[in-house]
VOGU-3710 file (C-alpha; in Angstrom, 3 decimals, decimal comma):
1> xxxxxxxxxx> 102,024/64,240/126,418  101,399/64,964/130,154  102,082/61,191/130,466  104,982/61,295/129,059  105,975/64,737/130,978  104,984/62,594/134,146  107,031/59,097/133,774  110,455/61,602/132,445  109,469/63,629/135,622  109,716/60,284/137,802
11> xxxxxxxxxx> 112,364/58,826/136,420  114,294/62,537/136,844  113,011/62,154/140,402  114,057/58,821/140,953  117,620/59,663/139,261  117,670/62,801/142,136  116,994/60,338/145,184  119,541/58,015/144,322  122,330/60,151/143,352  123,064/61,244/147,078
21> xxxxxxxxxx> 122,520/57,752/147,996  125,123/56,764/145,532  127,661/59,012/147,171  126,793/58,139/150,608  127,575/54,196/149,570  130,678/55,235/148,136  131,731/57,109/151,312  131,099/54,495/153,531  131,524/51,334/151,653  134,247/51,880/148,450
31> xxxxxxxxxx> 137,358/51,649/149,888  136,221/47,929/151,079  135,002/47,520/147,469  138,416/49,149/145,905  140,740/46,787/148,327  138,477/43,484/147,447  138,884/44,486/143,517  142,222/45,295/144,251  143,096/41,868/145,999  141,108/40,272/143,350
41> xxxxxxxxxx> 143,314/41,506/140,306  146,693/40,615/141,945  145,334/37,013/142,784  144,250/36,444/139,297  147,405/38,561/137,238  150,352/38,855/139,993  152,277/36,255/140,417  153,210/35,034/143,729  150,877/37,403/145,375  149,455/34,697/147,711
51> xxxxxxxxxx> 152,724/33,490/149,067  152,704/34,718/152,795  155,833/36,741/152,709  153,971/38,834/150,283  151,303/39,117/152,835  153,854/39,505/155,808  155,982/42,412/153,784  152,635/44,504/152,897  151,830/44,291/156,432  154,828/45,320/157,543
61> xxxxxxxxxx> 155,173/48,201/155,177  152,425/49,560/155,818  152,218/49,625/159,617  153,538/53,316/160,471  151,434/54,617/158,091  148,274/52,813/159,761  149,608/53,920/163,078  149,990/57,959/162,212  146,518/57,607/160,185  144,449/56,784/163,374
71> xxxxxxxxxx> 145,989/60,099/165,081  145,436/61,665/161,856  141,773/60,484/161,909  141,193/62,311/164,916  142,893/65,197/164,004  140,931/65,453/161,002  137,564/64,752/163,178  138,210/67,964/164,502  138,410/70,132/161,108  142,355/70,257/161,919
81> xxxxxxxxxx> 145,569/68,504/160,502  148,898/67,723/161,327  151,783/67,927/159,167  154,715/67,270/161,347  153,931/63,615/162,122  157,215/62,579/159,593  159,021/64,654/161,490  158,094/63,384/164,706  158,777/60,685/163,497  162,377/61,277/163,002
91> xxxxxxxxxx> 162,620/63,140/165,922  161,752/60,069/167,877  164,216/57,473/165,704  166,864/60,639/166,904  165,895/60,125/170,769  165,557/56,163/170,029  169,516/56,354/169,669  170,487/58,757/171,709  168,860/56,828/174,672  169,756/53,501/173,591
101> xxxxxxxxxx> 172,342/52,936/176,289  170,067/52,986/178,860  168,221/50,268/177,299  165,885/49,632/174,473  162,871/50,017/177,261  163,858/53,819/178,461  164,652/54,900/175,069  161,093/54,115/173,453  159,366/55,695/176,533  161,491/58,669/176,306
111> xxxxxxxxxx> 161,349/58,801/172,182  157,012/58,515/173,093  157,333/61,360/175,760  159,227/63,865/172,591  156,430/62,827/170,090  154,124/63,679/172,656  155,440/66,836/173,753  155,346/68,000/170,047  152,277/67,219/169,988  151,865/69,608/172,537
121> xxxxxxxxxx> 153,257/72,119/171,040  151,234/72,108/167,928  148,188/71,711/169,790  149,005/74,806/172,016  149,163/76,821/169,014  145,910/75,458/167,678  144,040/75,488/170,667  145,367/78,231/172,944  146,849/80,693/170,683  144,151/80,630/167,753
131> xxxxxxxxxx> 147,033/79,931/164,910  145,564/77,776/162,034  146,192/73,873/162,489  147,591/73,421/158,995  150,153/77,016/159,618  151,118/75,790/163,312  152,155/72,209/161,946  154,243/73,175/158,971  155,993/74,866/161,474  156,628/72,175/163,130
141> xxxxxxxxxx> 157,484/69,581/160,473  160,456/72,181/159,526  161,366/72,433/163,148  161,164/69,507/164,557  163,217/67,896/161,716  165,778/70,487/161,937  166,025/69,255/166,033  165,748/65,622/164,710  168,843/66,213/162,164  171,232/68,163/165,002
151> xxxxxxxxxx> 170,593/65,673/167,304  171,331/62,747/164,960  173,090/64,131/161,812  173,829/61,159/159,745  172,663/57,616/159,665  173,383/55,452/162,875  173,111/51,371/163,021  172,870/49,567/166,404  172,693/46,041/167,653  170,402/46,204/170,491
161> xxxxxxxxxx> 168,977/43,120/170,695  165,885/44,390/172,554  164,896/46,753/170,056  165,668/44,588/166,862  163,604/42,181/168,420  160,756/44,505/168,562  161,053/45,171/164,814  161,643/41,858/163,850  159,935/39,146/165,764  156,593/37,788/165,186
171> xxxxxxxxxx> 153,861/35,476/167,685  151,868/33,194/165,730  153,364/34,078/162,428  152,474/37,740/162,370  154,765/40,251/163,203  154,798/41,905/166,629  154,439/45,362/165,000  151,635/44,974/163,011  149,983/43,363/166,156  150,926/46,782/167,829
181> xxxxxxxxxx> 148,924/48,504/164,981  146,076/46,140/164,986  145,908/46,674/169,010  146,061/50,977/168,373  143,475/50,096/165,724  140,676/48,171/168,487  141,561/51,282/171,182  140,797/53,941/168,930  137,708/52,484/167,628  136,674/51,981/171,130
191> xxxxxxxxxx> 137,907/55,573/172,287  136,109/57,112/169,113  132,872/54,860/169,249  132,544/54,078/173,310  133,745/57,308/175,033  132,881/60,705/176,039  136,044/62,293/174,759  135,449/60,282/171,458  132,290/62,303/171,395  133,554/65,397/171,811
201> xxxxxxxxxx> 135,633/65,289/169,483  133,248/64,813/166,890  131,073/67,303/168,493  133,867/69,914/168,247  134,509/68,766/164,682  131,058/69,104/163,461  129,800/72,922/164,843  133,312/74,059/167,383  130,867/77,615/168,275  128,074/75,227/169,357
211> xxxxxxxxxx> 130,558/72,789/171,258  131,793/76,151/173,569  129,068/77,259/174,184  127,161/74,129/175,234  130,462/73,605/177,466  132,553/70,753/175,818  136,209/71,499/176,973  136,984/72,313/173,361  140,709/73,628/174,119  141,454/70,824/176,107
221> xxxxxxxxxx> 140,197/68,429/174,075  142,168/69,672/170,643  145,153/69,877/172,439  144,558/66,226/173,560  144,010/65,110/170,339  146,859/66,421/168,874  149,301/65,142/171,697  147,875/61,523/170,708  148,683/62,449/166,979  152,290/63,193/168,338
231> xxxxxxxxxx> 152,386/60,005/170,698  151,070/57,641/167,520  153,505/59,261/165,438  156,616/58,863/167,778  155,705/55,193/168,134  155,918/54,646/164,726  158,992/56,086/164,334  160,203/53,461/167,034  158,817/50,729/165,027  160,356/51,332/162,056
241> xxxxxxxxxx> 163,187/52,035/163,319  163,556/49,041/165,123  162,546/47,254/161,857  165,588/49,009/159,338  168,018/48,102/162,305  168,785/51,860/161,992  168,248/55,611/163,176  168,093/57,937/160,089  166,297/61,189/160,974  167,334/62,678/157,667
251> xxxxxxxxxx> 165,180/60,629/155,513  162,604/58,785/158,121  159,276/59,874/157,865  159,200/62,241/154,879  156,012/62,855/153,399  154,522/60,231/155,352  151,878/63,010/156,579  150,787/62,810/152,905  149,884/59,084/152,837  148,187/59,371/156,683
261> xxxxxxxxxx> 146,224/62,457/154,938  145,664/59,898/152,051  144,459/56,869/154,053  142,234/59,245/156,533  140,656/60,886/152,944  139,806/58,056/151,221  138,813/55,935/154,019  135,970/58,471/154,044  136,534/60,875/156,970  135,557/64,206/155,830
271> xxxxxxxxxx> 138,064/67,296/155,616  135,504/69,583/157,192  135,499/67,299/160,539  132,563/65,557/162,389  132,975/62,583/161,355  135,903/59,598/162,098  135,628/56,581/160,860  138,593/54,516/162,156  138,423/50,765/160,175  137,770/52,375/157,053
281> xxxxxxxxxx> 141,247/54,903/157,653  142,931/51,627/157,943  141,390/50,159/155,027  142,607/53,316/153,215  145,864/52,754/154,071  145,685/49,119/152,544  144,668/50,523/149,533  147,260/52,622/148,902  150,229/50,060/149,721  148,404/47,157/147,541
291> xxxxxxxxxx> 148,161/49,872/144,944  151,615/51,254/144,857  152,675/47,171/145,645  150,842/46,203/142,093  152,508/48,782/140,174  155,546/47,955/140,983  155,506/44,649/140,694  153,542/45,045/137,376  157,139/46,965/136,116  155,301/50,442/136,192
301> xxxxxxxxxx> 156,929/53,820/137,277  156,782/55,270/140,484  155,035/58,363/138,813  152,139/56,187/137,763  151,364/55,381/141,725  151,153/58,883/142,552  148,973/59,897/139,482  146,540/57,053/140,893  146,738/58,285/144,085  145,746/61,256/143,246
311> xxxxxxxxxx> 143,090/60,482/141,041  141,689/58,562/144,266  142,286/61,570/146,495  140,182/63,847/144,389  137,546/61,080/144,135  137,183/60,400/147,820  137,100/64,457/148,230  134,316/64,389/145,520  132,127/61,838/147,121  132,211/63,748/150,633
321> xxxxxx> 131,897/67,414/148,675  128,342/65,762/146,626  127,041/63,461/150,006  127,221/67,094/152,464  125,901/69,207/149,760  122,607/67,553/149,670
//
């Protein structure tokens, strides 16, 4: 009997050590293994899915999301979160046409310079003024769309050859924006992985009390991130922009802080901060467009994609929740 007692107690034991490192694989390694299953299914049941306009048009699609996810990654690093990226985002498509006249050139760099002073703003009220990241940026996504939609109230094409090209023209058969994104992608690893600020801002994410008071430039370095998240998300609105041929503040960008939230979650950046993990955020992102790609192209509902999504959400949340809590 104490034999028996013995092996149940090792395998119970055995069953205890591996459960955390279970969690810990999933965290780090499952959204590779969900977009390799993923990829697998469509080659073997969808077809057409290997043609490379398929390839080209999920790349495309999903390049602003990519984009606002890496500023969202570091916003997240830092326990914090930004929900007025969709809005910058139309707030920049709203400059993008305003300034078009002085060329495509001006009117990205000034379109940048509004995403980035909204950025600002938010980060102000985070770091400066003590107001709650997730109260000071809903704030701001009502705002700054309400700006967005007086200075552009309805729909406006153009024909700027400049810009159009931008949205539309590739260099070795892959389009210019999604080398943009890839490009952001290597930075941001290298800013996160290679740098001092990088550092800090995981420092500040993981203990903030411990980052004052061992000196870290904690305010300036929240209100930095945030401008990036507000420069990212300005560029993407440029991009896609440029890509519909089109400025359409009303509609651009909405709920688009849902899928960077998404794509930072399940790429396996924590909520609580201290942590970024930049090619898996991308990776994330790729999930969720090959998912909601498959279901439509399999004839399902809309409503299906989001019930996955969320099913994936609260899984990714799960993993994170068991992998700190032991």
């Amino acid at each position: 009997m104490a034999e028996l007692t013995s092996r149940q107690g090792g395998r119970g034991g055995r069953m205890t050590v591996l459960k955390p490192q279970v969690f810990a694989w999933v965290q780090d390694y499952g959204v590779y293994a969900a977009v390799l299953a993923l990829l697998l299914f469509n080659v073997l049941f969808t077809p057409h899915f290997l043609d490379a306009s398929n390839f080209r048009t999920q790349l495309v699609q999903v390049t602003p999301i990519v984009i606002i996810s890496l500023g969202m990654a570091l916003v997240i690093g830092t326990q914090g979160i930004d929900l007025s990226v969709g809005s910058v985002m139309a707030l920049a498509a709203a400059l993008t046409v305003l300034y078009l006249g002085y060329g495509w050139l001006p009117a990205l760099i000034v379109a940048v310079i509004g995403g980035a002073v909204a950025g600002a703003a938010g980060g102000a009220l985070v770091a400066y003024v003590g107001v709650q990241p997730i109260v000071a940026t809903l704030a701001l996504l009502v705002g700054v769309r309400g700006l967005a939609n007086v200075l552009v109230p309805q729909l406006v094409e153009f024909r700027n050859p400049g810009l159009i090209a931008l949205g539309s023209s590739s260099v070795a058969g892959l389009p210019v924006i999604v080398l943009i994104a890839a490009a952001l992608t290597v930075i941001v690893l290298f800013v996160v992985r290679r740098t001092t600020f990088g550092r800090q801002v995981v420092a500040i994410g993981g203990n903030r009390s411990a980052s004052e008071l061992s000196g870290l430039p904690v305010k300036r370095v929240l209100l930095t991130v945030y401008v990036i998240s507000g420069l990212l998300a300005a560029l993407a609105g440029v991009l896609a922009t440029a890509r519909l041929q089109a400025s359409d503040p009303t509609s651009l960008g909405q709920f688009i802080e849902l899928s960077a939230i998404t794509a930072v979650v399940v790429g396996g950046t924590p909520l609580t901060g201290g942590r970024i993990r930049v090619l898996s955020t991308v990776m994330g992102a790729l999930l969720m467009q090959l998912l909601a790609a498959t279901l439509i192209k399999h004839n399902l509902p809309q409503s299906w994609t989001q019930m996955v999504q969320a099913v994936i959400i609260l899984a990714a949340v799960y993993a994170t929740r068991k992998r700190e809590t032991r």
